[in-house]
N, CA, C and O atoms as a GROMACS GRO file, in nm:
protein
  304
    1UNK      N    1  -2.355   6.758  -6.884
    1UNK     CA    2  -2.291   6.885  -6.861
    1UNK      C    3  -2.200   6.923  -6.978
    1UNK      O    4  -2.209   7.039  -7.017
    2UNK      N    5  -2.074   6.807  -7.064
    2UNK     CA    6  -2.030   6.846  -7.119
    2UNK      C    7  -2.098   6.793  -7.272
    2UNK      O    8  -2.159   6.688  -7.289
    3UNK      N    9  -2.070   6.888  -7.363
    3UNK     CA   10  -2.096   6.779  -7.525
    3UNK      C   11  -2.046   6.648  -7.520
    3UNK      O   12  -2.111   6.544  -7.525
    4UNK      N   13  -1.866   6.668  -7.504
    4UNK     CA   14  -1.832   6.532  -7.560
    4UNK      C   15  -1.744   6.515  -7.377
    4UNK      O   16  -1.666   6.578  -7.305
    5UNK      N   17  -1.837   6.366  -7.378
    5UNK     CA   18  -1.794   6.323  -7.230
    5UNK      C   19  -1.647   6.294  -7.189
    5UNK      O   20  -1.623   6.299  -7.068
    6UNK      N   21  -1.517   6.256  -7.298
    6UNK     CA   22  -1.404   6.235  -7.267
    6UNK      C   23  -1.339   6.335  -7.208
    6UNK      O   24  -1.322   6.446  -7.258
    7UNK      N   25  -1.282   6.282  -7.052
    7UNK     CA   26  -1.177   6.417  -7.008
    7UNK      C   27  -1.051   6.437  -7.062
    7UNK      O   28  -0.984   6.529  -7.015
    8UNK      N   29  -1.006   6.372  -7.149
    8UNK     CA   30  -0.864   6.388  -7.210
    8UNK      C   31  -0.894   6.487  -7.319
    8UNK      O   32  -0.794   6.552  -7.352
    9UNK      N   33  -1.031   6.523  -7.399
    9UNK     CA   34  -1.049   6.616  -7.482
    9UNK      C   35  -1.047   6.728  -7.380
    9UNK      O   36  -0.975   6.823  -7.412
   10UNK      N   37  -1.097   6.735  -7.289
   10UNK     CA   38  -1.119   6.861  -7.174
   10UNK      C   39  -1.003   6.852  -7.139
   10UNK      O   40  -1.047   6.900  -7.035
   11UNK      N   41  -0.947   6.845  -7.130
   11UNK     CA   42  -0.746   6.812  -7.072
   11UNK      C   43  -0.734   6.912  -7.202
   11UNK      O   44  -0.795   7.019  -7.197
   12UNK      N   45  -0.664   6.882  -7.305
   12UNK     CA   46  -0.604   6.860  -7.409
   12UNK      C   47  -0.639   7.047  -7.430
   12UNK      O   48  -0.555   7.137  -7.430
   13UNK      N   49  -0.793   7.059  -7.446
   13UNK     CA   50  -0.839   7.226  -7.502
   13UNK      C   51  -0.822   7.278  -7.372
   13UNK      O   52  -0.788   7.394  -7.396
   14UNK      N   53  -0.825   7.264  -7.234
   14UNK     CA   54  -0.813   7.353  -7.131
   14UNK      C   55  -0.656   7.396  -7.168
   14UNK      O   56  -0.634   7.513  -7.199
   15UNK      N   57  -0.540   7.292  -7.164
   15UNK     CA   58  -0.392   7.321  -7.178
   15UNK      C   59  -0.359   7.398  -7.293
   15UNK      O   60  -0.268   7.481  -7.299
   16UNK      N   61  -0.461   7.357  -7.411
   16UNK     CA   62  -0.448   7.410  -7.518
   16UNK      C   63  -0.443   7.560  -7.481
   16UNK      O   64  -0.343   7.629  -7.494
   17UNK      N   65  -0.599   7.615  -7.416
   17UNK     CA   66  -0.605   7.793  -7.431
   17UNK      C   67  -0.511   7.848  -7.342
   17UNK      O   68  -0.446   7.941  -7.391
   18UNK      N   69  -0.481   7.814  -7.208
   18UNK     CA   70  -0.433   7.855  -7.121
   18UNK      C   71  -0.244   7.840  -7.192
   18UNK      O   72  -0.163   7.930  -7.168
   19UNK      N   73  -0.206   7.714  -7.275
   19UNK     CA   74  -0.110   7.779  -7.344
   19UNK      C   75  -0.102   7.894  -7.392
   19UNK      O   76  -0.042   7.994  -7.350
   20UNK      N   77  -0.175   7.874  -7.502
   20UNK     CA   78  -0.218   8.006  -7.596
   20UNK      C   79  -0.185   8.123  -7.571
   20UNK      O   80  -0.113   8.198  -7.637
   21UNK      N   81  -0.276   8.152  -7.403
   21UNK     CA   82  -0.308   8.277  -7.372
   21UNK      C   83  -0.151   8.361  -7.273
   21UNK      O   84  -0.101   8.473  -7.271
   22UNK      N   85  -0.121   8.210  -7.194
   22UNK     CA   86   0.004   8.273  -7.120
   22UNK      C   87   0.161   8.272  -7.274
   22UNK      O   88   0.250   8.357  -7.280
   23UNK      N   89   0.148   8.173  -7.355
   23UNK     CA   90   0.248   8.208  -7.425
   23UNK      C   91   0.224   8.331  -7.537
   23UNK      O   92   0.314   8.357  -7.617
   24UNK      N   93   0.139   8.379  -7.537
   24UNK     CA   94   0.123   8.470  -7.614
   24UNK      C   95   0.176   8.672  -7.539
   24UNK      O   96   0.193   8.780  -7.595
   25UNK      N   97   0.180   8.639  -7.436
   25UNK     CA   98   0.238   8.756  -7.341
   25UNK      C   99   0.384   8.729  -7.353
   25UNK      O  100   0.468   8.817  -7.373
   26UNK      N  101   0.409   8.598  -7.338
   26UNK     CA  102   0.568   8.552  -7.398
   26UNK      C  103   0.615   8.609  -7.480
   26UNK      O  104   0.700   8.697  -7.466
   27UNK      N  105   0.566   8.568  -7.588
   27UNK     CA  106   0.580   8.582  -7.709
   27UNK      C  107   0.615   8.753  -7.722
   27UNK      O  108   0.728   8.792  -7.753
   28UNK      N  109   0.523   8.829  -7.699
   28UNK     CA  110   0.524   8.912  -7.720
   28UNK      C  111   0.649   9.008  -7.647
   28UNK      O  112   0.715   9.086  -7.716
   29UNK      N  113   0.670   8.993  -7.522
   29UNK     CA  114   0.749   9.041  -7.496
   29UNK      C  115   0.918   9.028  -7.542
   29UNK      O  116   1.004   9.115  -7.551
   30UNK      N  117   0.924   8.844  -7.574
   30UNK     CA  118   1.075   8.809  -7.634
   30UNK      C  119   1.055   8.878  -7.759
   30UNK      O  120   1.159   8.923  -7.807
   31UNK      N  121   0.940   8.901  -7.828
   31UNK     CA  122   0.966   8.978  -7.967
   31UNK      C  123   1.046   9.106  -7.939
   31UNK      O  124   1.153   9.147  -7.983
   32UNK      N  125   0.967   9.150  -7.859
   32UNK     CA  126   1.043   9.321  -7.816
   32UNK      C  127   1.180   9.319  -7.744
   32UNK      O  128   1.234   9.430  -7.741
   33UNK      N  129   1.216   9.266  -7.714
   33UNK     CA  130   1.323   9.237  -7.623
   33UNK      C  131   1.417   9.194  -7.775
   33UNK      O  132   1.528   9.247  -7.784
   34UNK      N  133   1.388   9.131  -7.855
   34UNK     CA  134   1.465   9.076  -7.920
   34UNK      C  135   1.471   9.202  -8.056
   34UNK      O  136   1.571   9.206  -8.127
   35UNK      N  137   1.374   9.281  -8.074
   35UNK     CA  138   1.380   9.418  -8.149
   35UNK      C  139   1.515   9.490  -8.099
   35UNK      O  140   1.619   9.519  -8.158
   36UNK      N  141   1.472   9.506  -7.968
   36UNK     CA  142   1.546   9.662  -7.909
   36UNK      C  143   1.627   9.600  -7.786
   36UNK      O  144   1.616   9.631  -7.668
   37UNK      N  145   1.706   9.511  -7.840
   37UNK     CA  146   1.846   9.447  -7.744
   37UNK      C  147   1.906   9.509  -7.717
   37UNK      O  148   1.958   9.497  -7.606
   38UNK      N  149   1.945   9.644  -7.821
   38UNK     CA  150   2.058   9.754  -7.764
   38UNK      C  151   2.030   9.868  -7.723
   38UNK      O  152   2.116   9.947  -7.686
   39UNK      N  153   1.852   9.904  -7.725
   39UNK     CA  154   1.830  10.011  -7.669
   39UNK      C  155   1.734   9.980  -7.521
   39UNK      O  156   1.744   9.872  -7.463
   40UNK      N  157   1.662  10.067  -7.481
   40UNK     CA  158   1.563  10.063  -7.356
   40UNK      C  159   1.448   9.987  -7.454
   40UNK      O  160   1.430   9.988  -7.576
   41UNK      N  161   1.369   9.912  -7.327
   41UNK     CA  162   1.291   9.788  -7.437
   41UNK      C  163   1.173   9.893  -7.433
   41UNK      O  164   1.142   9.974  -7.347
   42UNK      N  165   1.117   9.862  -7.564
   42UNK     CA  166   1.010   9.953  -7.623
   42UNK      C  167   0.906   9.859  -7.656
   42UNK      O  168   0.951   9.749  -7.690
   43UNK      N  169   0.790   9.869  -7.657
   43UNK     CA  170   0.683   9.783  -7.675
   43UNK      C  171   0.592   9.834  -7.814
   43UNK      O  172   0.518   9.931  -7.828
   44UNK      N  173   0.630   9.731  -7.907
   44UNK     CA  174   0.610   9.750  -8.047
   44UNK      C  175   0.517   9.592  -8.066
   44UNK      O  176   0.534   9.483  -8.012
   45UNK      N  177   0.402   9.647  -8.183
   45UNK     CA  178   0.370   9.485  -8.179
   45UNK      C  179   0.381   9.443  -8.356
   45UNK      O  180   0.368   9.510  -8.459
   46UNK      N  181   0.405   9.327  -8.334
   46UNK     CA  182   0.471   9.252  -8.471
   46UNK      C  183   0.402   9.251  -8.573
   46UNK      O  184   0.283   9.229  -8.554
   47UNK      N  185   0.450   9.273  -8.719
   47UNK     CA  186   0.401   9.311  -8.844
   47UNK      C  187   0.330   9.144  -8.865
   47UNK      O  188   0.376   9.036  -8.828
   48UNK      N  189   0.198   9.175  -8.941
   48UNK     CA  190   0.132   9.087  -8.976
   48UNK      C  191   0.245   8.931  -9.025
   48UNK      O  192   0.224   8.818  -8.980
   49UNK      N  193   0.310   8.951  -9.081
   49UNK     CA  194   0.384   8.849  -9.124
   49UNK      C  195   0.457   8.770  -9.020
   49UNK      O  196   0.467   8.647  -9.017
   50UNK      N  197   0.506   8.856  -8.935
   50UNK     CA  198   0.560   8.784  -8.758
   50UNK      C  199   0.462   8.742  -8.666
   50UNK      O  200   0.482   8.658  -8.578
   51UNK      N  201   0.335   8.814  -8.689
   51UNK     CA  202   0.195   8.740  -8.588
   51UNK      C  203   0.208   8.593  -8.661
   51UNK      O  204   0.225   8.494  -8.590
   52UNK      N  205   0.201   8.580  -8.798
   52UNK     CA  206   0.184   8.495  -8.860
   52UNK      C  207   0.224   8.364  -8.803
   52UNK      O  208   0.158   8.271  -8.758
   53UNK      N  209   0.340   8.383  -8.817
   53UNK     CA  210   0.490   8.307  -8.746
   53UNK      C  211   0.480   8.285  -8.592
   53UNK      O  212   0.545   8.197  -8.535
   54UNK      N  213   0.424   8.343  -8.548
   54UNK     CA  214   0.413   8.355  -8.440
   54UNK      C  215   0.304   8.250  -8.364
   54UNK      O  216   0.318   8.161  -8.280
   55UNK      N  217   0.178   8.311  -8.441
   55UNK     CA  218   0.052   8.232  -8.413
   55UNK      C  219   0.064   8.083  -8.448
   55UNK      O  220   0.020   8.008  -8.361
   56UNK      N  221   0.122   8.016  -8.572
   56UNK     CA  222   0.128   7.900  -8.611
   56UNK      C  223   0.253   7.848  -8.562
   56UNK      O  224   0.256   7.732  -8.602
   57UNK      N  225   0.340   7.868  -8.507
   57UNK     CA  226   0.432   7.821  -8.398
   57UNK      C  227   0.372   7.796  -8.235
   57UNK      O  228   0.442   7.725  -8.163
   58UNK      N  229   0.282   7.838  -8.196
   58UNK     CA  230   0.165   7.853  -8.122
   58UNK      C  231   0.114   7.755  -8.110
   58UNK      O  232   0.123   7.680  -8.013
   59UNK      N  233   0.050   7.738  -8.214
   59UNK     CA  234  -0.050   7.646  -8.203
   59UNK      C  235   0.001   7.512  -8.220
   59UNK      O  236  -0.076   7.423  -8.182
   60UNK      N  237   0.104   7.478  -8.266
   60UNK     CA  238   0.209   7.378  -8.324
   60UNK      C  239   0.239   7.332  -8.155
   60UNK      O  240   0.200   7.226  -8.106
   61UNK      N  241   0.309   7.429  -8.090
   61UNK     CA  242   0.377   7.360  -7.979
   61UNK      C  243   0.234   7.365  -7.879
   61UNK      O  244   0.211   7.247  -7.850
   62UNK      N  245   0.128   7.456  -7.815
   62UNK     CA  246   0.002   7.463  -7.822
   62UNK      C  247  -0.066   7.275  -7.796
   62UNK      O  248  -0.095   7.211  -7.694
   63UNK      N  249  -0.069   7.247  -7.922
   63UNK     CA  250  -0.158   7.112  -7.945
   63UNK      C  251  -0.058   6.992  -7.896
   63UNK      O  252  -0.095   6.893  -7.833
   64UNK      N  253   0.109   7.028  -7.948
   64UNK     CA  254   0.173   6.917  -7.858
   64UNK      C  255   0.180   6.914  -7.702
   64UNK      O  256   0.208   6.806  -7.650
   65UNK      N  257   0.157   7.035  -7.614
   65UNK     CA  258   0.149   7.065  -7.468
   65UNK      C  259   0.056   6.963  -7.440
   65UNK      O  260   0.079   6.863  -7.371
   66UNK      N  261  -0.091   7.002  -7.517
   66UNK     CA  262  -0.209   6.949  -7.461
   66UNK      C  263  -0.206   6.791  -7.479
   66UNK      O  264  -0.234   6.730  -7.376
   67UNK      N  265  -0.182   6.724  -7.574
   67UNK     CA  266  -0.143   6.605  -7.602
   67UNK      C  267  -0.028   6.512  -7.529
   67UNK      O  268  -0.040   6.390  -7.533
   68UNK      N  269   0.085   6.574  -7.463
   68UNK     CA  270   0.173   6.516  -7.359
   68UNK      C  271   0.095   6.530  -7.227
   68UNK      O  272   0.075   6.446  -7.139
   69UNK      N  273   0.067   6.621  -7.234
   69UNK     CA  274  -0.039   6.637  -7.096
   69UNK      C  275  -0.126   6.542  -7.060
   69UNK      O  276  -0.129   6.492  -6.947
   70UNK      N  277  -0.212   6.507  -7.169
   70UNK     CA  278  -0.282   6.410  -7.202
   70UNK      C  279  -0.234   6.241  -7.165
   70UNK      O  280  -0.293   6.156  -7.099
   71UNK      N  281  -0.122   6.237  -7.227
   71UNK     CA  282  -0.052   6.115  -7.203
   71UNK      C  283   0.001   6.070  -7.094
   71UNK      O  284  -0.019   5.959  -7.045
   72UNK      N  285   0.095   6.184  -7.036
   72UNK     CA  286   0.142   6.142  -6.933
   72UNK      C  287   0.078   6.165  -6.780
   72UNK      O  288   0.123   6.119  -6.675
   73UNK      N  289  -0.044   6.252  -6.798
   73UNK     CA  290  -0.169   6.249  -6.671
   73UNK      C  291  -0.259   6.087  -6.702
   73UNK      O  292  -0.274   6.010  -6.606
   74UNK      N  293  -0.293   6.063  -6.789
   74UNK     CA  294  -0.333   5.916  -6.829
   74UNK      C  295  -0.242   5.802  -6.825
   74UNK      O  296  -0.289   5.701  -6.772
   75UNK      N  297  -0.132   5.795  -6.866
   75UNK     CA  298  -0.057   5.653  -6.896
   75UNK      C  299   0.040   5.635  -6.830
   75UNK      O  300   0.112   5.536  -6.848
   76UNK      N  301   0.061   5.713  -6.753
   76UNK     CA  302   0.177   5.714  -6.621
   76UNK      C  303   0.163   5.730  -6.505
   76UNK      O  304   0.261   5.727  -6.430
   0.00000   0.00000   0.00000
């Protein structure tokens, strides 16, 4: 059923996207919130250089989620 039979890889990329996908609505909103602190929050989306920052902070904390996940559903 799967390519590669280990469930800790299936662990690891399920936590991985479902990070991804719910911190990325995060993300987006603390950006705006953090734009327009002193006015009514306005929904603006971030200049290529802040996706940037954004995306590779992502994926950084992203791959460590899936990897504690990993560990401590297995070794504990």
């Amino acid at each position: 059923m799967y390519i590669i039979k280990d469930k800790r890889i299936h662990l690891i990329f399920i936590s991985f996207c479902v990070f991804i996908f719910i911190n990325l609505i995060e993300n987006l909103i603390h950006y705006n919130i953090g734009r327009h602190h002193d006015k009514n929050l306005f929904f603006n989306f971030p200049s290529y250089n802040d996706w940037f920052k954004i995306i590779i902070t992502m994926i950084i904390f992203a791959l460590l989620q899936g990897f504690l996940t990993v560990f401590f559903n297995f070794y504990f």
